[in-house]
ZALOVO-312607 format. One record per residue: residue in three letters; x, y, z of N, C-alpha, C, O, CB in turn. Coordinates in Angstrom, 1 decimal. Glycine has a CB too. Layout:
BEGIN
+-----+--------+--------+--------+--------+--------+--------+--------+--------+--------+--------+--------+--------+--------+--------+--------+
|   r |    npx |    npy |    npz |   capx |   capy |   capz |    cpx |    cpy |    cpz |    opx |    opy |    opz |   cbpx |   cbpy |   cbpz |
+-----+--------+--------+--------+--------+--------+--------+--------+--------+--------+--------+--------+--------+--------+--------+--------+
| ALA |      X |      Y |      Z |      X |      Y |      Z |      X |      Y |      Z |      X |      Y |      Z |      X |      Y |      Z |
...
+-----+--------+--------+--------+--------+--------+--------+--------+--------+--------+--------+--------+--------+--------+--------+--------+
This chain:
BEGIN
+-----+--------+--------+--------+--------+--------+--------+--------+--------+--------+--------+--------+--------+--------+--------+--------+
|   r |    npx |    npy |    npz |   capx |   capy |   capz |    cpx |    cpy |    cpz |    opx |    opy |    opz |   cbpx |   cbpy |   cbpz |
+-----+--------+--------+--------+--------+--------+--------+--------+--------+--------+--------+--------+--------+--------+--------+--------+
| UNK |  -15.0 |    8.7 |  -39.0 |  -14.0 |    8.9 |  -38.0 |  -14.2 |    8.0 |  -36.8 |  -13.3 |    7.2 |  -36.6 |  -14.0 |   10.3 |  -37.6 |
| UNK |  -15.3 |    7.9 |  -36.1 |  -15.7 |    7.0 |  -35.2 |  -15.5 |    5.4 |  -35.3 |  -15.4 |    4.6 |  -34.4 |  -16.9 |    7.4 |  -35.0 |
| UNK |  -15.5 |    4.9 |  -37.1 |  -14.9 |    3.8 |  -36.9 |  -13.8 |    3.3 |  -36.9 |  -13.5 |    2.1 |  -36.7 |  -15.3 |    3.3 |  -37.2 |
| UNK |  -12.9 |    4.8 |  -37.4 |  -11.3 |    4.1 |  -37.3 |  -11.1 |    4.4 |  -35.6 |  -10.3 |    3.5 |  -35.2 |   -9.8 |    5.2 |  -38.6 |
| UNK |  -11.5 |    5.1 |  -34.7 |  -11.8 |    4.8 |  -33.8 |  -11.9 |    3.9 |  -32.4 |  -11.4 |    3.9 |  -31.3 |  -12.2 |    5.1 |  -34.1 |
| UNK |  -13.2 |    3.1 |  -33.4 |  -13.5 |    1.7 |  -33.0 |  -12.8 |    0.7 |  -33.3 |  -12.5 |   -0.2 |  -32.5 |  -14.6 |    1.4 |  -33.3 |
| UNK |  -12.2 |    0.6 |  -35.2 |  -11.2 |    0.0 |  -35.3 |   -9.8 |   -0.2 |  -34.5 |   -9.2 |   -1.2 |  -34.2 |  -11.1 |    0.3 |  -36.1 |
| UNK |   -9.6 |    1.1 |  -34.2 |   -7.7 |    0.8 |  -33.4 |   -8.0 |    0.7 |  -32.1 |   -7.1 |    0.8 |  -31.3 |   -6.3 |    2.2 |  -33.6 |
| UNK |   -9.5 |    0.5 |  -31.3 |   -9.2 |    0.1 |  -30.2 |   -9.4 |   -1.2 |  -30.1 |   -8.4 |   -1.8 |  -29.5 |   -9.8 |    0.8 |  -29.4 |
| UNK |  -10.3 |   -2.0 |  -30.6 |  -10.4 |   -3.6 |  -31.2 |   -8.9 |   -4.0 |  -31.5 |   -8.4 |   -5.0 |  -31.1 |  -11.3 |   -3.8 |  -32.7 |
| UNK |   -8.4 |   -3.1 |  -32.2 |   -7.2 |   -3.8 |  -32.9 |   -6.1 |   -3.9 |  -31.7 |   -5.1 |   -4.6 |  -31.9 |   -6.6 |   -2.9 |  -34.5 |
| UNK |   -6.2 |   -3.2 |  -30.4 |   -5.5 |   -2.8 |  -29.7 |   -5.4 |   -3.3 |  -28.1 |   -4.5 |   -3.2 |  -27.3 |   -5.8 |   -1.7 |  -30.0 |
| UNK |   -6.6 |   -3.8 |  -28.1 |   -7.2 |   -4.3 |  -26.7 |   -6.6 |   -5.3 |  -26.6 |   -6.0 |   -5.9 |  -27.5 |   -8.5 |   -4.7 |  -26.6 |
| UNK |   -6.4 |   -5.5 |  -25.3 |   -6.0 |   -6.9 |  -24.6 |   -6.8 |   -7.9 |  -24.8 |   -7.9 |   -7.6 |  -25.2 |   -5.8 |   -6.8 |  -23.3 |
| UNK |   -6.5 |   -9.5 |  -24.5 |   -7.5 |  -10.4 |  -24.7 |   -7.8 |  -10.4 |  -23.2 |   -9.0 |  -10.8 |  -23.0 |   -7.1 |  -11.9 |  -25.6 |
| UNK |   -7.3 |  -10.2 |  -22.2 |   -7.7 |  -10.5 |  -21.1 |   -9.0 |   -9.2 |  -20.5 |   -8.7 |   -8.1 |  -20.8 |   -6.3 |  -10.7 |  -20.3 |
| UNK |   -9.9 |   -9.3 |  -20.1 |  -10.6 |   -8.1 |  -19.7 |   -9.8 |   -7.3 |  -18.5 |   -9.4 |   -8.0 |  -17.6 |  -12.1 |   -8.6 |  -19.1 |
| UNK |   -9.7 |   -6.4 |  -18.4 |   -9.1 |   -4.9 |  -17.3 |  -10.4 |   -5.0 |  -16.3 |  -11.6 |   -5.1 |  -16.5 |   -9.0 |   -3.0 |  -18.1 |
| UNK |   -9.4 |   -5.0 |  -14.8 |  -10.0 |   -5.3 |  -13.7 |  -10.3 |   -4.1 |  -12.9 |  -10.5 |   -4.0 |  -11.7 |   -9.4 |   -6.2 |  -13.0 |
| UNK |  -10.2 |   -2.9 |  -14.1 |  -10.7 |   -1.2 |  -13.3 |  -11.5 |   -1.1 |  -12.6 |  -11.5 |   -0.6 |  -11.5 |  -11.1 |   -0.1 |  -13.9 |
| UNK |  -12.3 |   -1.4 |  -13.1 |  -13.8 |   -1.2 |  -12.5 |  -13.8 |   -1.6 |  -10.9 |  -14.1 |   -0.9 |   -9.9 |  -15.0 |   -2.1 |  -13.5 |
| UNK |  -13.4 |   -3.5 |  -10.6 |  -13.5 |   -3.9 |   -9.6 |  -12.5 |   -3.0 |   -8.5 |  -12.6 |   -2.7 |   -7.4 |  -13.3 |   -5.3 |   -9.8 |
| UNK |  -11.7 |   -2.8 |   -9.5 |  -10.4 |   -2.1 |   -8.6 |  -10.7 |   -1.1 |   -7.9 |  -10.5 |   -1.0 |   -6.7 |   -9.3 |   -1.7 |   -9.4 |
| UNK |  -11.5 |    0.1 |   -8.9 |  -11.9 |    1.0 |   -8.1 |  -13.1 |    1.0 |   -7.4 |  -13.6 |    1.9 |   -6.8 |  -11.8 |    2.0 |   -8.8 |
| UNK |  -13.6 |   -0.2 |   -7.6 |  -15.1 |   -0.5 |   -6.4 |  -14.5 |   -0.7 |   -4.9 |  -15.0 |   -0.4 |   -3.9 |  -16.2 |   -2.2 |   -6.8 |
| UNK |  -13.2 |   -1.5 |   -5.2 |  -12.4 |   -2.0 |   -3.8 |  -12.6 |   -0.9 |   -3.1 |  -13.3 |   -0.7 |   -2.1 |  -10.7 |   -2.6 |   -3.8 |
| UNK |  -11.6 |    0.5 |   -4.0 |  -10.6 |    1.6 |   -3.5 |  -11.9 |    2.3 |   -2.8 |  -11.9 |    2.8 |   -1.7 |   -9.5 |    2.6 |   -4.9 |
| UNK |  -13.1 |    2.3 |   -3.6 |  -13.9 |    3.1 |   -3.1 |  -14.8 |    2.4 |   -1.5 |  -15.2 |    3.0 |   -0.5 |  -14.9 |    3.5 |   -4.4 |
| UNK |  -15.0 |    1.0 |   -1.9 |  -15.4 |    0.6 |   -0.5 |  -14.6 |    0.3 |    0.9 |  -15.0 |   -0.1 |    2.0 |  -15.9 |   -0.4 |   -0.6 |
| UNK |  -13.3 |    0.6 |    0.4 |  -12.4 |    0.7 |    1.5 |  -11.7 |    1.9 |    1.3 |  -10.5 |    1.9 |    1.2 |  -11.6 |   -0.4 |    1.7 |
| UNK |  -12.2 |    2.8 |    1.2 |  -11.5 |    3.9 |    1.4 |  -11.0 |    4.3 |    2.7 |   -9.8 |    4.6 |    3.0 |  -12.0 |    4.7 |    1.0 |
| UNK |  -12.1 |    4.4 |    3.6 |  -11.6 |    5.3 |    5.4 |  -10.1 |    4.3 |    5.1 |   -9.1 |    4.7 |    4.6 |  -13.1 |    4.6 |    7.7 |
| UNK |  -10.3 |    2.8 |    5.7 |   -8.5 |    2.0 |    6.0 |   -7.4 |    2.3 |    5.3 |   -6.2 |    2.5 |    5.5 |   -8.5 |    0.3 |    5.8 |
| UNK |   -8.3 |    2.2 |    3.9 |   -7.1 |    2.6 |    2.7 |   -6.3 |    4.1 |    3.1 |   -5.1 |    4.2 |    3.1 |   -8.0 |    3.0 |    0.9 |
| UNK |   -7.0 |    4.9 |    3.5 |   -6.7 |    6.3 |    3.8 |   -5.5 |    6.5 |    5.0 |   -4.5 |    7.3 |    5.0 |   -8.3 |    7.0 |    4.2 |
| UNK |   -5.8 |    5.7 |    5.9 |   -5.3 |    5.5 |    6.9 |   -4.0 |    5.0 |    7.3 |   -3.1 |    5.5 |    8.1 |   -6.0 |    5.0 |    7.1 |
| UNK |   -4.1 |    3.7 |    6.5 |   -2.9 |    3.0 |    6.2 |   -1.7 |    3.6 |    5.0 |   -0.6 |    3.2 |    5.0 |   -3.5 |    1.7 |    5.8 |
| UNK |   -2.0 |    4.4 |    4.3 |   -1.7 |    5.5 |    3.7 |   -0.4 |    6.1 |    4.6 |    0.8 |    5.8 |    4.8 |   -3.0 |    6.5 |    3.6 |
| UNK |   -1.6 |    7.2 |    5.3 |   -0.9 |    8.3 |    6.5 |    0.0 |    7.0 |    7.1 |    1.2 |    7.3 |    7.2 |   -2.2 |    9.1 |    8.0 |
| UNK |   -0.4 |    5.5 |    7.4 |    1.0 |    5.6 |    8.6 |    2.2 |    4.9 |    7.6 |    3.3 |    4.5 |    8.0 |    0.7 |    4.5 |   10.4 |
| UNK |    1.7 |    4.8 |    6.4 |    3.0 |    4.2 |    5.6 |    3.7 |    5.1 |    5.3 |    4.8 |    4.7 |    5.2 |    2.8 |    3.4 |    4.4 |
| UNK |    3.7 |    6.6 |    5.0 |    4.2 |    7.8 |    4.6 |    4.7 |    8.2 |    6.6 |    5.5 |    9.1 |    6.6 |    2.7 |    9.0 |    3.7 |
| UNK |    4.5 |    7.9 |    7.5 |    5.4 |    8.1 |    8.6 |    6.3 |    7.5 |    8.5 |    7.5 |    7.7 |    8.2 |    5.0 |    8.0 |    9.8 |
| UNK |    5.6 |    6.0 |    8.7 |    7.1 |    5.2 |    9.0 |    8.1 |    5.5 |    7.4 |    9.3 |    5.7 |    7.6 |    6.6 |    2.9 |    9.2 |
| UNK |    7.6 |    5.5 |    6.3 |    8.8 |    5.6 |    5.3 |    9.8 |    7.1 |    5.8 |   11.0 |    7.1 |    5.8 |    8.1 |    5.7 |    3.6 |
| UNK |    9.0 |    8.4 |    6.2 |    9.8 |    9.8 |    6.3 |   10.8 |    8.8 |    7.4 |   12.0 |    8.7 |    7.1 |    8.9 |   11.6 |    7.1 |
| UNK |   10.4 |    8.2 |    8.4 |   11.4 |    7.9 |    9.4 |   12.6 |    7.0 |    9.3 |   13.3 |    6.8 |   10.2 |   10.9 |    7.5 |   10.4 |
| UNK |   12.7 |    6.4 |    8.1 |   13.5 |    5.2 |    8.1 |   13.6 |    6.2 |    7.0 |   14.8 |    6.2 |    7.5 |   13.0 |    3.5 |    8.1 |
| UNK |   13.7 |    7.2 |    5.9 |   14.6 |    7.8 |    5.4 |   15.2 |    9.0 |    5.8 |   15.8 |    9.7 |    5.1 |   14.3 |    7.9 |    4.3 |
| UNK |   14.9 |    9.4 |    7.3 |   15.6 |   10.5 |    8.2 |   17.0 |    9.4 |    9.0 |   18.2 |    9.6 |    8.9 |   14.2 |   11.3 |    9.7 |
| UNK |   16.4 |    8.6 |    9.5 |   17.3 |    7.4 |   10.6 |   18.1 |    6.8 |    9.3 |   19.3 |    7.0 |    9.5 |   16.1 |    5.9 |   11.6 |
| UNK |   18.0 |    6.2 |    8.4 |   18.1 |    5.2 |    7.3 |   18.1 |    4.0 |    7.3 |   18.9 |    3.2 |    6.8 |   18.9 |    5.2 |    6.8 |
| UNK |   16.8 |    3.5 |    7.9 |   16.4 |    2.0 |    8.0 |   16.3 |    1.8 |    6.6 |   15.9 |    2.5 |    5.7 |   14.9 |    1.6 |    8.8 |
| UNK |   17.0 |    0.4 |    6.6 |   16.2 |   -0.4 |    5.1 |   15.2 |   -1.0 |    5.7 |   14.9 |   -1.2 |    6.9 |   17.2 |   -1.7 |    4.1 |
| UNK |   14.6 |   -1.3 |    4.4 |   13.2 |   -2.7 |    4.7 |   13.8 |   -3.4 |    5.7 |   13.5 |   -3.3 |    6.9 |   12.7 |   -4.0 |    3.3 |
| UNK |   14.8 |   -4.2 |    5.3 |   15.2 |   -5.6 |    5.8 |   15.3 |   -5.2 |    7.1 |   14.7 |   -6.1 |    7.8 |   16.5 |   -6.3 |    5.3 |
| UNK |   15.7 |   -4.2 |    8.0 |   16.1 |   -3.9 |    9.1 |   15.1 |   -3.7 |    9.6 |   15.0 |   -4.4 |   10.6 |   16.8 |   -3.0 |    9.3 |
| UNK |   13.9 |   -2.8 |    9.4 |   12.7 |   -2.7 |   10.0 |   11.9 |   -4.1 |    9.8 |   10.8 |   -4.0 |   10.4 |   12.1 |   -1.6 |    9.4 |
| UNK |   12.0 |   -5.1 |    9.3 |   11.3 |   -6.3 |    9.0 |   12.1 |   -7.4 |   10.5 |   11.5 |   -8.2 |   11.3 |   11.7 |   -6.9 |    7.1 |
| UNK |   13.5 |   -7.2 |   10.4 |   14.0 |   -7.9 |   11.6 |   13.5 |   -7.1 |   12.9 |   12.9 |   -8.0 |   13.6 |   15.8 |   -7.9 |   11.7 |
| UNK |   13.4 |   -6.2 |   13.3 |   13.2 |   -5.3 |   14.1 |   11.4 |   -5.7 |   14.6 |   11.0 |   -5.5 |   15.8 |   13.5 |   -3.9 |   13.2 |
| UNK |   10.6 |   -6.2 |   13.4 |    9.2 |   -6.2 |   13.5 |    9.2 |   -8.0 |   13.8 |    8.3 |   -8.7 |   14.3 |    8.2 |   -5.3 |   11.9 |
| UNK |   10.3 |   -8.4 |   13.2 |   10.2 |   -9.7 |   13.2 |    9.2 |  -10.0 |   12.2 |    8.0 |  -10.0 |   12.5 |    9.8 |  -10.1 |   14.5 |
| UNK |    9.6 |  -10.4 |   11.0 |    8.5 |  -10.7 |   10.4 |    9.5 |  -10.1 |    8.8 |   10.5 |   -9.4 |    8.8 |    6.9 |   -9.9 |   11.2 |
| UNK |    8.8 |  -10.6 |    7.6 |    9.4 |  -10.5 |    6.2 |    9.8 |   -9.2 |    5.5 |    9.1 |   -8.2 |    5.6 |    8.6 |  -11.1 |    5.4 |
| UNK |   10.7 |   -9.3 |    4.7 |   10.7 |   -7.7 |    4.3 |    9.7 |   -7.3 |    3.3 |    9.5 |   -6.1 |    2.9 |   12.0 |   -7.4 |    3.6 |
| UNK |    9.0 |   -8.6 |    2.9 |    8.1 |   -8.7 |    1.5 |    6.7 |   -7.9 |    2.5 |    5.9 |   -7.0 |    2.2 |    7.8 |  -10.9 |    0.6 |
| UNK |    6.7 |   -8.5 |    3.7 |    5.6 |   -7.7 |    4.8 |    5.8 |   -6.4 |    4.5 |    5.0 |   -5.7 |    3.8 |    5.8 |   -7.9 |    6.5 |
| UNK |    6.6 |   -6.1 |    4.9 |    7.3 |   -4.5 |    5.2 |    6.9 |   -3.8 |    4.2 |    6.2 |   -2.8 |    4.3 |    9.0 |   -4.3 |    5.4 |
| UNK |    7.6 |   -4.2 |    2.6 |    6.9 |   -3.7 |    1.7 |    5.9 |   -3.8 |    0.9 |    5.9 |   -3.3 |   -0.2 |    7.3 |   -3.5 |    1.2 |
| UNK |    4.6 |   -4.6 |    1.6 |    2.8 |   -4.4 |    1.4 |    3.0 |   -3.3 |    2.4 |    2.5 |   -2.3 |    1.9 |    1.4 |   -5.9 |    1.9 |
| UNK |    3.5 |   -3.0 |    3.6 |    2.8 |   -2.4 |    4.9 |    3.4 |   -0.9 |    3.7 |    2.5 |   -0.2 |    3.1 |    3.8 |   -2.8 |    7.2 |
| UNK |    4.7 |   -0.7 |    3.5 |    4.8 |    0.6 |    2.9 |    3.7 |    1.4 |    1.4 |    3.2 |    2.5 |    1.1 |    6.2 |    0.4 |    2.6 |
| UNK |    3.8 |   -0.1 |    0.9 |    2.6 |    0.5 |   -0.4 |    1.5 |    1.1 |    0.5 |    0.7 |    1.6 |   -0.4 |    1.9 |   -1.0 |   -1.4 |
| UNK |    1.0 |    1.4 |    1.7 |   -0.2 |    2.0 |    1.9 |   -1.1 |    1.5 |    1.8 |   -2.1 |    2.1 |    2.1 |   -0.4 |    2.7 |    1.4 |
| UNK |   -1.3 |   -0.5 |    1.2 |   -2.6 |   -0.8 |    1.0 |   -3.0 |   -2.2 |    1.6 |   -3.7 |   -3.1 |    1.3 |   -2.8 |   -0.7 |   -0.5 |
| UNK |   -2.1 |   -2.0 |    2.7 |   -2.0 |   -3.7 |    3.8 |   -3.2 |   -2.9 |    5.3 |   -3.0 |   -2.0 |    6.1 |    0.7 |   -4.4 |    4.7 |
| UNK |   -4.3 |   -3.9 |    4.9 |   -5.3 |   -3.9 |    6.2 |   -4.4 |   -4.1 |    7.3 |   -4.1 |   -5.3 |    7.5 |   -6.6 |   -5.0 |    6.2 |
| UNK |   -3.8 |   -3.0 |    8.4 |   -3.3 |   -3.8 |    9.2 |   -3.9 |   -3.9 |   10.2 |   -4.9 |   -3.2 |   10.3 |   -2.3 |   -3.5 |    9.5 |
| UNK |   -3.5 |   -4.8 |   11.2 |   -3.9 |   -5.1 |   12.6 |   -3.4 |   -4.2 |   13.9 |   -2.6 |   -3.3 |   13.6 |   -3.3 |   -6.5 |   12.9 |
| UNK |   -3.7 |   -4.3 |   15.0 |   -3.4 |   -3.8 |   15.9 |   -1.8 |   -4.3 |   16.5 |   -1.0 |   -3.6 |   17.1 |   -4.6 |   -4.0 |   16.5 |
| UNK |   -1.7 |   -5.4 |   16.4 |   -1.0 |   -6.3 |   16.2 |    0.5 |   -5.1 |   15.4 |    1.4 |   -4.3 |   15.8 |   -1.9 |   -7.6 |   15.3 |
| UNK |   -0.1 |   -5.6 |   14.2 |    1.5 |   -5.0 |   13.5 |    1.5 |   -3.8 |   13.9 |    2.6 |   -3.4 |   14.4 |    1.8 |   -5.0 |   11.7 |
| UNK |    0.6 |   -2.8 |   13.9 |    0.8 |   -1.5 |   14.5 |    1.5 |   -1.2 |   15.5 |    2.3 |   -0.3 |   15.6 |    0.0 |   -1.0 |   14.8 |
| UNK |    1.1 |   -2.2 |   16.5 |    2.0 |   -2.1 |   17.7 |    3.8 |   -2.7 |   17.4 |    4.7 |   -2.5 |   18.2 |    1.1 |   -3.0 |   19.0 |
| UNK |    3.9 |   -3.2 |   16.7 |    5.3 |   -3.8 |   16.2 |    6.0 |   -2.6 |   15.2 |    7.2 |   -2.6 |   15.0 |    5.1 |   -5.3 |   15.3 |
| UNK |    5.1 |   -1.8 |   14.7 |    5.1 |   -0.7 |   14.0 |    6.1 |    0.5 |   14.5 |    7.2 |    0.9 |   14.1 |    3.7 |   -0.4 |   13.8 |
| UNK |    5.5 |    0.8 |   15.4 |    5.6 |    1.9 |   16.6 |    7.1 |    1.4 |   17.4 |    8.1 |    2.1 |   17.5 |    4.0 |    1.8 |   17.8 |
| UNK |    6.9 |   -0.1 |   17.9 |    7.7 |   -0.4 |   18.5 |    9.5 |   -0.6 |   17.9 |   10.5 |   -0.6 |   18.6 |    7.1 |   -1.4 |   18.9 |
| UNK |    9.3 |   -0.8 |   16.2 |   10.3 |   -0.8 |   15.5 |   11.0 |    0.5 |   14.8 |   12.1 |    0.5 |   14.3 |    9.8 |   -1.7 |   14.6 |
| UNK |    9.9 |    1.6 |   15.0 |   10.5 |    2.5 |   14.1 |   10.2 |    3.7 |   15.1 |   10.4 |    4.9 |   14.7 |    9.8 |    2.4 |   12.5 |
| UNK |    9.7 |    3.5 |   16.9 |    9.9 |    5.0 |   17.0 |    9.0 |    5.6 |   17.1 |    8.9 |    6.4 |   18.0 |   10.3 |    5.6 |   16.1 |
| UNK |    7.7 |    5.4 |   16.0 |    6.7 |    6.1 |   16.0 |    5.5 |    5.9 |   16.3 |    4.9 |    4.9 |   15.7 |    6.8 |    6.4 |   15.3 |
| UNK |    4.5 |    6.8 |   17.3 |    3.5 |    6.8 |   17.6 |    2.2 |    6.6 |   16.9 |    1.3 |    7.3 |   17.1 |    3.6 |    7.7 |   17.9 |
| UNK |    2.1 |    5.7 |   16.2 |    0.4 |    6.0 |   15.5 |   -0.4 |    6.0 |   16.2 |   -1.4 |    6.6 |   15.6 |   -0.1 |    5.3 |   14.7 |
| UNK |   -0.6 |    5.7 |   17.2 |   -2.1 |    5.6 |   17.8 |   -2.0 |    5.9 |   18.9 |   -1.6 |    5.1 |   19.7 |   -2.9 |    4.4 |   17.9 |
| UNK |   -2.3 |    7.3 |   19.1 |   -2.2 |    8.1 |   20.7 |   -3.2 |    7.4 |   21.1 |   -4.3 |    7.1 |   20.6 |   -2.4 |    9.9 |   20.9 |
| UNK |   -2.5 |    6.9 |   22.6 |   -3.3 |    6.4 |   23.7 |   -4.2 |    7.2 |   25.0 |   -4.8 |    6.5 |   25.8 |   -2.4 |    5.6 |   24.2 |
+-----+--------+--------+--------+--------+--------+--------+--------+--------+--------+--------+--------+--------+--------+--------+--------+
Protein backbone atom coordinates (compact mmCIF):
# COMPACT_ATOMS: atom_id res chain seq x y z
CA UNK A 1 0.00 0.00 0.00
CA UNK A 2 2.66 2.55 0.86
CA UNK A 3 4.13 2.15 -2.55
CA UNK A 4 1.17 2.85 -4.60
CA UNK A 5 1.28 5.71 -2.29
CA UNK A 6 4.68 6.71 -3.18
CA UNK A 7 3.90 5.89 -6.65
CA UNK A 8 0.95 8.47 -7.34
CA UNK A 9 2.69 11.04 -5.54
CA UNK A 10 5.93 10.86 -7.90
CA UNK A 11 3.61 10.39 -10.62
CA UNK A 12 1.89 13.53 -9.51
CA UNK A 13 4.37 16.10 -8.37
CA UNK A 14 5.29 19.10 -9.94
CA UNK A 15 8.73 19.51 -11.57
CA UNK A 16 9.22 22.73 -10.00
CA UNK A 17 9.93 22.40 -6.05
CA UNK A 18 6.91 24.17 -3.63
CA UNK A 19 8.05 27.17 -1.82
CA UNK A 20 5.91 26.24 1.57
CA UNK A 21 8.26 25.87 3.69
CA UNK A 22 10.05 29.34 2.82
CA UNK A 23 6.67 30.75 2.76
CA UNK A 24 5.72 29.83 6.01
CA UNK A 25 9.24 30.77 7.55
CA UNK A 26 8.47 34.46 6.04
CA UNK A 27 4.72 34.25 7.60
CA UNK A 28 6.28 33.15 10.80
CA UNK A 29 9.16 35.74 10.97
CA UNK A 30 7.02 38.40 10.21
CA UNK A 31 4.22 37.82 11.83
CA UNK A 32 3.72 40.98 14.63
CA UNK A 33 3.62 43.46 10.80
CA UNK A 34 1.82 40.73 8.98
CA UNK A 35 -0.77 40.78 11.85
CA UNK A 36 -1.05 44.29 11.79
CA UNK A 37 -1.29 45.18 8.38
CA UNK A 38 -4.05 42.63 8.38
CA UNK A 39 -6.22 44.69 11.06
CA UNK A 40 -5.74 47.90 9.00
CA UNK A 41 -6.53 46.28 5.60
CA UNK A 42 -9.87 44.75 7.05
CA UNK A 43 -10.74 48.66 8.25
CA UNK A 44 -9.99 50.39 5.39
CA UNK A 45 -11.87 47.52 3.17
CA UNK A 46 -15.32 47.61 5.94
CA UNK A 47 -15.07 51.42 5.00
CA UNK A 48 -14.89 51.69 1.40
CA UNK A 49 -17.64 48.87 1.37
CA UNK A 50 -19.99 51.01 3.94
CA UNK A 51 -19.08 54.56 1.79
CA UNK A 52 -18.40 52.52 -1.60
CA UNK A 53 -15.00 53.46 -2.58
CA UNK A 54 -13.51 51.43 -5.42
CA UNK A 55 -9.74 50.73 -5.46
CA UNK A 56 -9.28 53.21 -8.10
CA UNK A 57 -10.83 55.98 -6.02
CA UNK A 58 -9.01 55.33 -2.99
CA UNK A 59 -5.67 55.04 -5.09
CA UNK A 60 -6.50 58.71 -6.64
CA UNK A 61 -7.36 59.91 -3.29
CA UNK A 62 -3.84 58.33 -1.85
CA UNK A 63 -2.30 59.37 -5.00
CA UNK A 64 -0.59 56.60 -5.96
CA UNK A 65 -1.72 53.05 -8.12
CA UNK A 66 -4.64 50.94 -7.78
CA UNK A 67 -2.22 47.85 -8.15
CA UNK A 68 -0.77 49.67 -4.59
CA UNK A 69 -4.13 49.76 -3.11
CA UNK A 70 -4.58 46.17 -3.80
CA UNK A 71 -1.07 44.78 -2.15
CA UNK A 72 -2.15 47.45 0.74
CA UNK A 73 -5.70 45.43 0.87
CA UNK A 74 -4.27 41.81 0.62
CA UNK A 75 -2.96 42.50 4.28
CA UNK A 76 0.57 41.62 3.32
CA UNK A 77 2.28 45.17 2.13
CA UNK A 78 5.03 46.28 4.94
CA UNK A 79 3.65 49.70 5.12
CA UNK A 80 5.25 52.93 5.97
CA UNK A 81 4.30 55.62 7.99
CA UNK A 82 4.08 57.42 5.05
CA UNK A 83 1.17 55.48 3.33
CA UNK A 84 -0.53 55.18 6.59
CA UNK A 85 -0.83 58.55 6.88
CA UNK A 86 -2.28 58.79 3.18
CA UNK A 87 -4.32 55.88 4.48
CA UNK A 88 -6.19 57.68 7.19
CA UNK A 89 -6.16 60.69 5.14
CA UNK A 90 -7.99 58.97 2.10
CA UNK A 91 -10.41 56.87 3.73
CA UNK A 92 -11.41 58.55 7.08
CA UNK A 93 -9.83 56.36 9.18
CA UNK A 94 -7.79 56.51 12.25
CA UNK A 95 -5.12 53.86 12.56
CA UNK A 96 -2.73 55.17 14.70
CA UNK A 97 -4.09 57.08 17.69
CA UNK A 98 -1.96 59.86 18.42
Amino acid sequence: MDNKIIDYLETHSGQTPSKWREEAQYRRDNKLWLSKSQKIAVKILVVMKEEHITQQELATRMECSQQYVSKILRGTENLSLDIITRLEKASGVVLIAE
